[in-house]
TITOR-679639 format. One record per residue: residue in three letters; x negated, y negated, z negated of N, C-alpha, C, O in turn. Coordinates in pm, whole numbers, plus 50000, padded with zeros to 5 digits. Each point is the difference from the previous one (the first is absolute). Layout:
N
ALAXYZXYZXYZXYZ/...
This chain:
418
UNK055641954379273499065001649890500044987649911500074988750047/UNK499875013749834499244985749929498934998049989499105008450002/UNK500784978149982498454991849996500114989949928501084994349992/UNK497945001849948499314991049896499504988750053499025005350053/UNK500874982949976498764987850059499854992649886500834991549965/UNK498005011449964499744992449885498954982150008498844997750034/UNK502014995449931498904988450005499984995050145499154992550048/UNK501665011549999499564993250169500874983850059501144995549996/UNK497575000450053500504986450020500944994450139499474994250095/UNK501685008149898501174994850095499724992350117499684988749965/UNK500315012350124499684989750133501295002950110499965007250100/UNK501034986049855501214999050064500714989049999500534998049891/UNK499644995150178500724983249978501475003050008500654989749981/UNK500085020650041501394999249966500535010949846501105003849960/UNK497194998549981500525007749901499774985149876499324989849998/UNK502155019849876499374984749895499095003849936499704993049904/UNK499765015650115498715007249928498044995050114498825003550001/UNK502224986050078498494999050104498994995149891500504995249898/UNK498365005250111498444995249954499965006349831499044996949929/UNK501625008450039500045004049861499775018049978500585008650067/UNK498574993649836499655012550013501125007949854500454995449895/UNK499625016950164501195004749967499895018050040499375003750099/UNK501385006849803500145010750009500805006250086501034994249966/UNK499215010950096501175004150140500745017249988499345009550042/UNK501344991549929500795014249991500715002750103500854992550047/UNK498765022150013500695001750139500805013049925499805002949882/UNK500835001950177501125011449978500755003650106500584989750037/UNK499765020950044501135002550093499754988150107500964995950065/UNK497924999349950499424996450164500504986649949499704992750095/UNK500785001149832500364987849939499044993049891499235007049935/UNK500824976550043499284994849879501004997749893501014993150006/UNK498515014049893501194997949896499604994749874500685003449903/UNK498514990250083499544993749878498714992250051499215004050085/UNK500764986149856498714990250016499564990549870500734991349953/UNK498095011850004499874991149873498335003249959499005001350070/UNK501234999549775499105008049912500505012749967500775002949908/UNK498685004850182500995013649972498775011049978498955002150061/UNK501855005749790499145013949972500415009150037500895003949924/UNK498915005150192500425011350054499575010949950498764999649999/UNK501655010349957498815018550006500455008150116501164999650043/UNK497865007850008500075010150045500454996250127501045006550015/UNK498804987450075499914994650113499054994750105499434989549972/UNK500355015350125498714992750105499494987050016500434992550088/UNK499125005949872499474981549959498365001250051498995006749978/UNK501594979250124498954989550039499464992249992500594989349983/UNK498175010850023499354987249877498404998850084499285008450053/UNK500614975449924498214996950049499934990049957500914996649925/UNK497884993150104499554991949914500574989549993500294993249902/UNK500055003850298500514984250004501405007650142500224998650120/UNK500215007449792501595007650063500624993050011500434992949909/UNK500005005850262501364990250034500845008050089499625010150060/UNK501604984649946501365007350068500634991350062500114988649953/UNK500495015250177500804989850123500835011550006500255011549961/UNK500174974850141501445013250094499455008550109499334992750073/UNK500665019749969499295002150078499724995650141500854995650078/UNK497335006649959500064991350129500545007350138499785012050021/UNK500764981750048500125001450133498854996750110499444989150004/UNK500245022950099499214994550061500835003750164500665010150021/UNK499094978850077500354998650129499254998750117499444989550031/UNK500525021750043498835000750077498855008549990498814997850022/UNK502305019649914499125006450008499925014750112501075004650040/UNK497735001350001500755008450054498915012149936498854999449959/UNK502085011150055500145015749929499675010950113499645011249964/UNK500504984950202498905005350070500975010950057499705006050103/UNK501564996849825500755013550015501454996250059500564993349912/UNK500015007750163499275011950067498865000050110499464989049989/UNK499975017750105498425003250136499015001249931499265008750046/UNK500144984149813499314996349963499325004049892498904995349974/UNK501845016349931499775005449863498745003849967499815004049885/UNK498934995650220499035000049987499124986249950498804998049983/UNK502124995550006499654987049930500554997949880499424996249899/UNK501755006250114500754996649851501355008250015500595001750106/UNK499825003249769502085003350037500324989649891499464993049914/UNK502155011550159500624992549885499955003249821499914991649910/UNK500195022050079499515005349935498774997349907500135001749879/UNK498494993750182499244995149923499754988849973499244994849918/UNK501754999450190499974983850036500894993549859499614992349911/UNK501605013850111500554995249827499135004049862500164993549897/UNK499015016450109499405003149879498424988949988499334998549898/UNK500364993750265498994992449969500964988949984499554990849931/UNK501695007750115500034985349972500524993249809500104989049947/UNK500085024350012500554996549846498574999749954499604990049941/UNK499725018450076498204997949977499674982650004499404993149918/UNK501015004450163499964981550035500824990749916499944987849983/UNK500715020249976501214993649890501284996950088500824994549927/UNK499525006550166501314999950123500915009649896499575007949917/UNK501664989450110501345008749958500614996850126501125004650021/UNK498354988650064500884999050160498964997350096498924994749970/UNK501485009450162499505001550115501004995350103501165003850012/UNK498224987650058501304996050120498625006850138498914994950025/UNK501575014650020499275007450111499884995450136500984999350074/UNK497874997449960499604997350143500815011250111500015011849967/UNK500634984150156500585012250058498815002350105500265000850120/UNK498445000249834498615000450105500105013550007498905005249986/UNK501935002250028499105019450016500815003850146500864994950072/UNK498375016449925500125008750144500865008949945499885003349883/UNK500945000850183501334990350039500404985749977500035000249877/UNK500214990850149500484990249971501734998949924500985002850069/UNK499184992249760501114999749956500734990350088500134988149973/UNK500345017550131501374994050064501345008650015500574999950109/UNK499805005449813501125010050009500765002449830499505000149887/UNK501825001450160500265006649828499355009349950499935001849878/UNK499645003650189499505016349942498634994849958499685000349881/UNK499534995350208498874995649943500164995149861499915006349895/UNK500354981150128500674989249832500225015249890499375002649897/UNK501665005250166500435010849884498675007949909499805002249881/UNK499455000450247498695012850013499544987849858500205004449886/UNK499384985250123499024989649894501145001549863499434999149892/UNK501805002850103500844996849878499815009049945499454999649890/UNK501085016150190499755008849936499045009149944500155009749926/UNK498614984050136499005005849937499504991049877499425005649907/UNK500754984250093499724989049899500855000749873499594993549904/UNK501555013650083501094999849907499245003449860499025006149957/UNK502084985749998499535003749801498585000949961499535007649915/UNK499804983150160498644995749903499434990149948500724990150012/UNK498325007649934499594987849884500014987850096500024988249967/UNK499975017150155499544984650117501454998950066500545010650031/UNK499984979949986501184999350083499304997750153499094992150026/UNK501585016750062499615000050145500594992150069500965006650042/UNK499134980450011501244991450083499275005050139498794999349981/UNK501445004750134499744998350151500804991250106501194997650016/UNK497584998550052500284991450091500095005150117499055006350046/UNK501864992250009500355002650106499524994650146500264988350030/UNK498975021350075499374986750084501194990850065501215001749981/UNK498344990750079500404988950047500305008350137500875008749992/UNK498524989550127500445009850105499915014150005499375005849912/UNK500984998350146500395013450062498235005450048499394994550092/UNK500075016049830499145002849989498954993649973498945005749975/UNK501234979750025499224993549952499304993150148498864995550007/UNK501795005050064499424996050141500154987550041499554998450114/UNK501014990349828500574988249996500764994450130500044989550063/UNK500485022249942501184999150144501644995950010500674990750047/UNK499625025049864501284997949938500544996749869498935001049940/UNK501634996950000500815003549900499895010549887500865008050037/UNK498754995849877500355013549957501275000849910500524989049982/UNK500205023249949500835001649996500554991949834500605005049904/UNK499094986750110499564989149854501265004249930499665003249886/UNK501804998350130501304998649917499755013049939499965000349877/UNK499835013150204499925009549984499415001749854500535004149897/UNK497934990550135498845001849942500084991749835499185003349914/UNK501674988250061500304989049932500855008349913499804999949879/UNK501645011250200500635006549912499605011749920500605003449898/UNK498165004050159498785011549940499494992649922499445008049925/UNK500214976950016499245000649920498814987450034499214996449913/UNK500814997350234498914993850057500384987049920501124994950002/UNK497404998849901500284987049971500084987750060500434989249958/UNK498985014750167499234984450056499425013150163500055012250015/UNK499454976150072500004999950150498214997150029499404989350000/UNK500215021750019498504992650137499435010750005500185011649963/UNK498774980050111499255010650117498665000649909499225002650092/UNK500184997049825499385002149892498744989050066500434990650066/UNK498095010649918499414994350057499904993950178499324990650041/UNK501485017250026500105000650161500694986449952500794998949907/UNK498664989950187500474984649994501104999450161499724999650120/UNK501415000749812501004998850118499844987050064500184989549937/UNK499405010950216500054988750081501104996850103499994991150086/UNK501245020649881501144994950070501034994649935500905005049934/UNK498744980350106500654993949870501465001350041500634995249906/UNK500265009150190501355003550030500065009549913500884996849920/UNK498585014950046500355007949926499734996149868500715006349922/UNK498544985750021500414995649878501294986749971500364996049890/UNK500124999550239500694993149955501545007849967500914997549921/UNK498885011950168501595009349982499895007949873501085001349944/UNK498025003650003499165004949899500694994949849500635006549916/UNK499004980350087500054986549932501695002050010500535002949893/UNK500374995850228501464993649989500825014649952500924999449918/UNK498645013450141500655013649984499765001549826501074999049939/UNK497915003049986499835001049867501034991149920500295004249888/UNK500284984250156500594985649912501345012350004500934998649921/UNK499055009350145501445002849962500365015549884501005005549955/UNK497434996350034500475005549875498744997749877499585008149917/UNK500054978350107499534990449916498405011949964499785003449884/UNK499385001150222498845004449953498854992850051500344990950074/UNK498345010349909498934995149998498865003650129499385010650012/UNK500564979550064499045001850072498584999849991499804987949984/UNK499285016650016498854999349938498755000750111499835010950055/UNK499334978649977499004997950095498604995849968499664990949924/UNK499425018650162498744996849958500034992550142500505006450092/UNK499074982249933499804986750060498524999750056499084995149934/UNK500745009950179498404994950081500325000750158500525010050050/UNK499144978350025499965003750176499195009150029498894999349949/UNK501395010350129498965010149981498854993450150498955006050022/UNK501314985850037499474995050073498404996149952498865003150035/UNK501794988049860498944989349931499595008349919498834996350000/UNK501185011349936499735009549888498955009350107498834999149964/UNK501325007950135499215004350131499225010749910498874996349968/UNK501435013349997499895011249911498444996249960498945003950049/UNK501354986349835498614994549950499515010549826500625010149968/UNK498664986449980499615007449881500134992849894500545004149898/UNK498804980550120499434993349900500694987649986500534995950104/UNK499614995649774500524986650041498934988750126498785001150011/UNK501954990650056498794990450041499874990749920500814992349950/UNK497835009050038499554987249891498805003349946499725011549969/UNK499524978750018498474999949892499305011949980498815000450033/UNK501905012149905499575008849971500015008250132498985006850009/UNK501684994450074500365007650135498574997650093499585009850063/UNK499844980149944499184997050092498855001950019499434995650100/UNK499815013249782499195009250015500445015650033499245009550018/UNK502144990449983500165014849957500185006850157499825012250004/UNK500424982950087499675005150087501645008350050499755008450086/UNK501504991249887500785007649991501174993750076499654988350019/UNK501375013350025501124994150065500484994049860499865005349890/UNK500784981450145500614991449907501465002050022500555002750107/UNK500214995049726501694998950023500304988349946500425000249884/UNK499424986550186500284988849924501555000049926501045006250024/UNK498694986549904501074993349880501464994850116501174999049964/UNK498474999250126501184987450152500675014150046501194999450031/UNK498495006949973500935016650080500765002749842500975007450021/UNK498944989649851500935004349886500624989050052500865003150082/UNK498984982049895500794987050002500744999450127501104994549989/UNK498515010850158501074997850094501155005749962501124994949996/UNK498545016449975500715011349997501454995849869501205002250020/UNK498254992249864500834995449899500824988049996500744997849904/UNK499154993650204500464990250049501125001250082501054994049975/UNK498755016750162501055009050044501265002849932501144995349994/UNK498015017049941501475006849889500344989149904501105001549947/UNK498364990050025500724988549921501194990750083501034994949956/UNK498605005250131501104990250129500865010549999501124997049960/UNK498645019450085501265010550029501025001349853501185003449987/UNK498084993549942500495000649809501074986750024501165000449958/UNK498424991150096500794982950005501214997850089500954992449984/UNK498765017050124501295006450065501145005749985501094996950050/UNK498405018649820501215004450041500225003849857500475010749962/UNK499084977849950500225000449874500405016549953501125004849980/UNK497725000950013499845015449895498974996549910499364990049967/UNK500735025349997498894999149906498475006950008500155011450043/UNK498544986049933498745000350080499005000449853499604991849917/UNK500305021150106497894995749888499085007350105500035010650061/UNK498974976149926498955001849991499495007249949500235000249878/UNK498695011350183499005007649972498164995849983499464994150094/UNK499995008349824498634998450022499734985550038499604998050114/UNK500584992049806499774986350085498275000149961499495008749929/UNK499894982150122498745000749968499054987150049498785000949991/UNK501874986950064499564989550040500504986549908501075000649941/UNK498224988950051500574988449917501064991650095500914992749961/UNK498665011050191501674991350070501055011049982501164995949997/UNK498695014849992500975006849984500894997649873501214998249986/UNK497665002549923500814989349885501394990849986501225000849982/UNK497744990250039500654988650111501365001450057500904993049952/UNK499415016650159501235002150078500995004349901501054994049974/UNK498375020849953501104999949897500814990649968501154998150041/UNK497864992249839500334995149880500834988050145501194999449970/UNK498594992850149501064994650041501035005650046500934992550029/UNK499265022849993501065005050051500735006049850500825008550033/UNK499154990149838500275001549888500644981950005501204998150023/UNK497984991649955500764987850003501385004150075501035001649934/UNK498955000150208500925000950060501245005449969500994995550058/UNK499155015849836500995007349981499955011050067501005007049993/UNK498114996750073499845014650046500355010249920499984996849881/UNK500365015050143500055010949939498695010049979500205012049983/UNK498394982550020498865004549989499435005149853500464997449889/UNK498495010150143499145006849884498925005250066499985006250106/UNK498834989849797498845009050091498775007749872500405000349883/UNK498425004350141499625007049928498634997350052499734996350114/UNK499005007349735499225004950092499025002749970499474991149933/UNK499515023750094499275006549961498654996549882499284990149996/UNK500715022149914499275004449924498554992050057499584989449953/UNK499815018150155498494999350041500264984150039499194993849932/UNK501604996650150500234986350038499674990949910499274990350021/UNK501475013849831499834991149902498954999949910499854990049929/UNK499265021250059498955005149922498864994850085499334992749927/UNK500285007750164498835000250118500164991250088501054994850035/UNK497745003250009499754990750149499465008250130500265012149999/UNK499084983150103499615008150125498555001849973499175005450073/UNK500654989149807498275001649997499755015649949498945006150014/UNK502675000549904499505008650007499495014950132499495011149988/UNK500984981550118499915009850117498724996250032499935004050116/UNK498954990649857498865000750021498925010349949498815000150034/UNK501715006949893499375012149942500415010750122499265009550027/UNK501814988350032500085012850124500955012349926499995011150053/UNK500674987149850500235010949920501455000350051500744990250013/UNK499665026750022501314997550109501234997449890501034994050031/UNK498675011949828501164989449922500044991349994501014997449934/UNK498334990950103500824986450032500174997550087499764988650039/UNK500825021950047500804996150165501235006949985500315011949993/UNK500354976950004501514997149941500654989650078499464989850041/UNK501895014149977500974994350067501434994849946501035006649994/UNK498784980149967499244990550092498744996449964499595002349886/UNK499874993350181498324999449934499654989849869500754990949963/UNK498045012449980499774991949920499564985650075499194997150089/UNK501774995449831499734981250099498754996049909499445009449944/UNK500144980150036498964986449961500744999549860501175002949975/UNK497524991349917500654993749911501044992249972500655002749899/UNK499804984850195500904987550027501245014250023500835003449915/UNK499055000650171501435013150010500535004249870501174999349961/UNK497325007149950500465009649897500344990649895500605005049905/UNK499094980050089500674995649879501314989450051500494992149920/UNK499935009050205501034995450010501215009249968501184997149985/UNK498335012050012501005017750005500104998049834501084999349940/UNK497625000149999500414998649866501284989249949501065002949945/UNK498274980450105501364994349951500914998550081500694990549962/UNK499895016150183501075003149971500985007049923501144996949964/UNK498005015650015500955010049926500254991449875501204999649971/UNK498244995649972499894992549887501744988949998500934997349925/UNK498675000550182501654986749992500595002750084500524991050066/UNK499675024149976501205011050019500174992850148501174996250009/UNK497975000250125500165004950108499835009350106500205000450122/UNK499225009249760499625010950018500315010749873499245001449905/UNK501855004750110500865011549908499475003949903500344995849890/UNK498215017450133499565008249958498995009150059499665001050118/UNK500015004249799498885013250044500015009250028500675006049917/UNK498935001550167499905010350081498435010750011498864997350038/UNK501695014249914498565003949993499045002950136498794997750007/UNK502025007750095500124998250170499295015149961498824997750026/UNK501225014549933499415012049993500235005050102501114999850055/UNK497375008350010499965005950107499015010849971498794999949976/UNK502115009250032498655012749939499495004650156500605002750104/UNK498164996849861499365003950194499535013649933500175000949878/UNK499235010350192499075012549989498614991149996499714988049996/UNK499645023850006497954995049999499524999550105499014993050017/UNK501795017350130499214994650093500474988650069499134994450068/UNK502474998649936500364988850028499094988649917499844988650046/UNK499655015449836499574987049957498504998149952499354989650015/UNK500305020149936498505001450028498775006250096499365010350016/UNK500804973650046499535003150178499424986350047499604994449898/UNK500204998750197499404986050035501304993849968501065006250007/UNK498824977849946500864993749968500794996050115501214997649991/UNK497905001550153501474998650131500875012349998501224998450009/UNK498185015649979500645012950022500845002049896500785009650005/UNK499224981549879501035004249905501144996749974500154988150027/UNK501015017849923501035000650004500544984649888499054994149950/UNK502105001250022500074985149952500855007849860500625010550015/UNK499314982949858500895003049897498955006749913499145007850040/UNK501094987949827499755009649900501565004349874501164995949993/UNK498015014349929500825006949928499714991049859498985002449934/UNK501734989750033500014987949923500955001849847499684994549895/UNK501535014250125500934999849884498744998049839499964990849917/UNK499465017850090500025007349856498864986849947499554997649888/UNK500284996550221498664986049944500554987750025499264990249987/UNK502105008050052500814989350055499724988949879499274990050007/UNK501635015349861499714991749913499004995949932499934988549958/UNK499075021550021498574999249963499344989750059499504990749936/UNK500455010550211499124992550061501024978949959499374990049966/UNK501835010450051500794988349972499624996549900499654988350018/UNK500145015249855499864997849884498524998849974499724997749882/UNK499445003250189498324997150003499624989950081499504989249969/UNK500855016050165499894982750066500364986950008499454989750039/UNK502285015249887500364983550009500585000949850501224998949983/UNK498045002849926500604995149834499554987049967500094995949884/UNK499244994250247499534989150001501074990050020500154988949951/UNK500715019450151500304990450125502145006649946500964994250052/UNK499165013949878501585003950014500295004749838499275007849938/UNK501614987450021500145007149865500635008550038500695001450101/UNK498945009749752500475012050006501355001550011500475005850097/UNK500184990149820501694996650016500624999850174500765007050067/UNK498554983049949500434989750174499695017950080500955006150049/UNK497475000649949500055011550066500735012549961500415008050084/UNK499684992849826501585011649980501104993350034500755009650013/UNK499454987449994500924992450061500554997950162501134999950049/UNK497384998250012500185000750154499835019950012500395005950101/UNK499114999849806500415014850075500685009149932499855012250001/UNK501284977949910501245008549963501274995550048500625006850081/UNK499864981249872500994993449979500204992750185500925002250080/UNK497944989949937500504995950101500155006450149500784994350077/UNK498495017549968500295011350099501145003849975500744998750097/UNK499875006649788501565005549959501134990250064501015005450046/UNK498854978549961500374992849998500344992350168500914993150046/UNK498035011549996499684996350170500775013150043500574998050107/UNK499595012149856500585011850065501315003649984500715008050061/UNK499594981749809501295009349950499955011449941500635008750061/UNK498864994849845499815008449922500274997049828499424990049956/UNK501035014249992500655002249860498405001449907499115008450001/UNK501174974649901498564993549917500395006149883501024996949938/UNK497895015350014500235005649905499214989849887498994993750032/UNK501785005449794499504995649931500245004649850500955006849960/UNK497734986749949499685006249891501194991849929499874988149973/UNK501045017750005501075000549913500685014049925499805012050021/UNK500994982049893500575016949917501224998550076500644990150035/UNK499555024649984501085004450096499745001950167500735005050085/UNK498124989849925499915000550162498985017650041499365007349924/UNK500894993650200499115012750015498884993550004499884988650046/UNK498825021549887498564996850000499454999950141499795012150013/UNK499884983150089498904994550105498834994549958499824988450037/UNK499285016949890499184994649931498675004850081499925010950056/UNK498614975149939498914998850025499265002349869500494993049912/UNK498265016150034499294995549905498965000550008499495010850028/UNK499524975349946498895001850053499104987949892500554991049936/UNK497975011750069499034992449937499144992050069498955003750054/UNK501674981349943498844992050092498514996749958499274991250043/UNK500545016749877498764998949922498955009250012498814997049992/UNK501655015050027499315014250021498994996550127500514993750093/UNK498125010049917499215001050083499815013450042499895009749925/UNK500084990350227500375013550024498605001150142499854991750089/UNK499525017949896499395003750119501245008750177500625010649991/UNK499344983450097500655011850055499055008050099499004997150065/UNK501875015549913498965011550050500975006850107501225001249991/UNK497885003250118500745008450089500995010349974501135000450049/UNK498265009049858500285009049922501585001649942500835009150009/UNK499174978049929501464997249898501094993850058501064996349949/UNK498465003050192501054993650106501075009850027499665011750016/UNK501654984849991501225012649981500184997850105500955007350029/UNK498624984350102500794995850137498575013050079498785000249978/UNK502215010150127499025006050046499144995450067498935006149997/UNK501194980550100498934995550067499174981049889500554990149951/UNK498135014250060499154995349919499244985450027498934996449951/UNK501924996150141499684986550111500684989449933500994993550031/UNK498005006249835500304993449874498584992349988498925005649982/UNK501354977850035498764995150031498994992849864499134991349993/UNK501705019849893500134995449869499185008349924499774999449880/UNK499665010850228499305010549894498884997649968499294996750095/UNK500315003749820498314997449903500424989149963499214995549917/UNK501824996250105499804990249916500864997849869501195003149994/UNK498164991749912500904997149886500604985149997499524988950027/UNK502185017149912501264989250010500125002249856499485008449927/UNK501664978450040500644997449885501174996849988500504989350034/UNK500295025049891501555001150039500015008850024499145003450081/UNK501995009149860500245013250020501325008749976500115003749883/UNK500394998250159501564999050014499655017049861499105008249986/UNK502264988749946499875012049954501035011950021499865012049973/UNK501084982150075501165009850021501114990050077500094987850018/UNK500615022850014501644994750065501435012449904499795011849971/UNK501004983550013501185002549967500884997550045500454990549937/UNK500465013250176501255001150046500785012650032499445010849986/UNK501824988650056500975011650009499825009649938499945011050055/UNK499884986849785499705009249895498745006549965499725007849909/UNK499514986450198498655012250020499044986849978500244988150024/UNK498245020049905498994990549976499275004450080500435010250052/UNK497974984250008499065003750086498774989949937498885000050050/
């Protein structure tokens, strides 16, 4: 189709058009003109304070499908995540069945084919996800699998991540680990700390993420592969990175939407959307998370979407299930809480360019001649969100009634707008 972007202001550091506002002509799924341009008779987009990126990538999501479609499919899962402004998805392999097989990997490609969201799947890490064996990773790698893990399940056999780690180097793919002892972690709810100690609830201290990342950082130092971090969420965790980055490691890490927006004070309301994994830490946590990401020892952002049903999640806050359904308020909520603390630039940035970049994935940009991957959205727009207008079927969105600032207005890729 063609399209029009009138007036919209550029936020791309490898386009020469970055910070400068400018007209955009798409044609045949391509940008073919950029300027002051008068178009007729063409679909044109336009708002007050209209800006355009490359589109974002988000990592660390899951779509529920397959066991699970009563939570989410893929199916609606790509139509909420362009709602969010995503043109990519790198997929959690968390579903029943567990993606450990070609066919699996296939079942996610081919249902994902030819739409506005690019589908990457991850392939688990073991063999059903049981953290025993092996799974069939080369296999899974040639269907289509981008990257390796066991999705939230924190692998504690660290033999199997070290073979994990040395078997992948040989056809150069990505291991990917969410990092907690499950010992020390002792299936807790809440962070420990300040806010925890009225609450009456099992604690998951911040030291069960940090043992745990210290580990896979030594198995990373071994057998020289390659390793991201999932969900970091502590200020020593920080820390380990950014010295295992000195080092020359082959590292990258990420880390959640609700981590960087919030503290643990908000779990004092009892409200089972803010029981999230990994938990919300202490202030000192949430603004060390901020400046790392900031001086890049820490990658990028992650929306960590978890669409639960109503009776998994609206229920007592021990009885409830962990994760919310986050895409479609990811940026909203980024762009309200921290327009203090991150420029806008620096945050498009951590959830386009640099996820593409940690994964190996192809950095689409606003240039003429390139295919359109395009974000468009208004950081200005005040938006109420409502249950109602939520496109993700499950509603464990800890964002509703409240009003944000920032509102994505569309996505454009593989020829198709949304």
């Amino acid at each position: 189709m063609d399209l029009l972007i009138k007036k919209a202001s550029v936020i791309d550091p490898n386009s020469p058009f970055h910070n400068k506002q400018v007209d955009i002509y798409i044609k045949g799924g391509k940008i073919v003109e950029i300027g002051n341009l008068n178009i007729k008779g063409v679909k044109t987009i336009e708002s007050t304070k209209l800006c355009v990126s490359p589109g974002w990538l988000d990592v660390n999501a899951n779509f529920c499908d397959p066991g699970n479609e009563h939570k989410e499919t893929l199916a609606n899962g790509i139509l909420t995540a362009a709602k969010g402004g995503y043109t990519g998805v790198v997929l959690s392999p968390s579903t029943q069945p567990a993606i450990d097989s070609k066919s699996s990997v296939q079942y996610i490609v081919n249902q994902s084919a030819n739409q506005v969201v690019d589908v990457f799947p991850m392939g688990n890490l073991s063999a059903k996800g049981s953290s025993k064996d092996l799974s069939e990773m080369y296999d899974m790698q040639q269907s289509g699998a981008i990257a390796f893990s066991d999705g939230k399940h924190a692998i504690s056999n660290t033999e199997l991540i070290k073979l994990a780690l040395l078997y992948t180097k040989k056809f150069e793919s990505l291991i990917v680990l969410y990092s907690e002892d499950p010992h020390l972690a002792n299936d807790g709810m809440v962070n420990e700390g300040k806010a925890s100690a009225s609450l009456g609830l099992k604690t998951r201290p911040a030291i069960a993420e940090e043992v745990a990342i210290a580990t896979n950082l030594s198995l990373l130092e071994y057998t020289q592969g390659r390793l991201h971090l999932s969900l970091v969420s502590s200020a020593k965790a920080v820390d380990l990175i950014k010295t295992a980055k000195k080092n020359k490691l082959q590292i990258s890490a990420d880390v959640a939407v609700m981590n960087l927006v919030l503290n643990d004070s908000a779990t004092e309301s009892f409200n089972s959307n803010y029981k999230v994994l990994p938990p919300l830490r202490d202030e000192s946590d949430r603004k060390a998370l901020v400046a790392g990401l900031k001086s890049g020892s820490i990658d990028f952002i992650s929306s960590n979407h978890e669409p639960q049903n109503i009776e998994n999640k609206m229920c007592e806050f021990d009885q409830a299930d962990f994760g919310v359904a986050i895409m479609e308020t990811a940026f909203a909520a980024l762009n309200t809480y921290l327009s203090k603390e991150i420029e806008l630039s620096v945050l498009i940035e951590k959830i386009s360019i640099a996820p593409r970049k940690a994964f190996h994935i192809d950095v689409p940009t606003v240039q003429v001649g390139q295919k359109a991957n395009l974000t468009f959205f208004d950081p200005s727009l005040k938006w109420e969100v409502k249950a109602k207008d939520l496109q993700s079927m499950s509603k464990n969105n800890p964002f509703i009634g409240k009003t944000l600032i920032g509102k994505v207005i569309g996505v454009f890729n593989n020829g198709k707008l949304l």
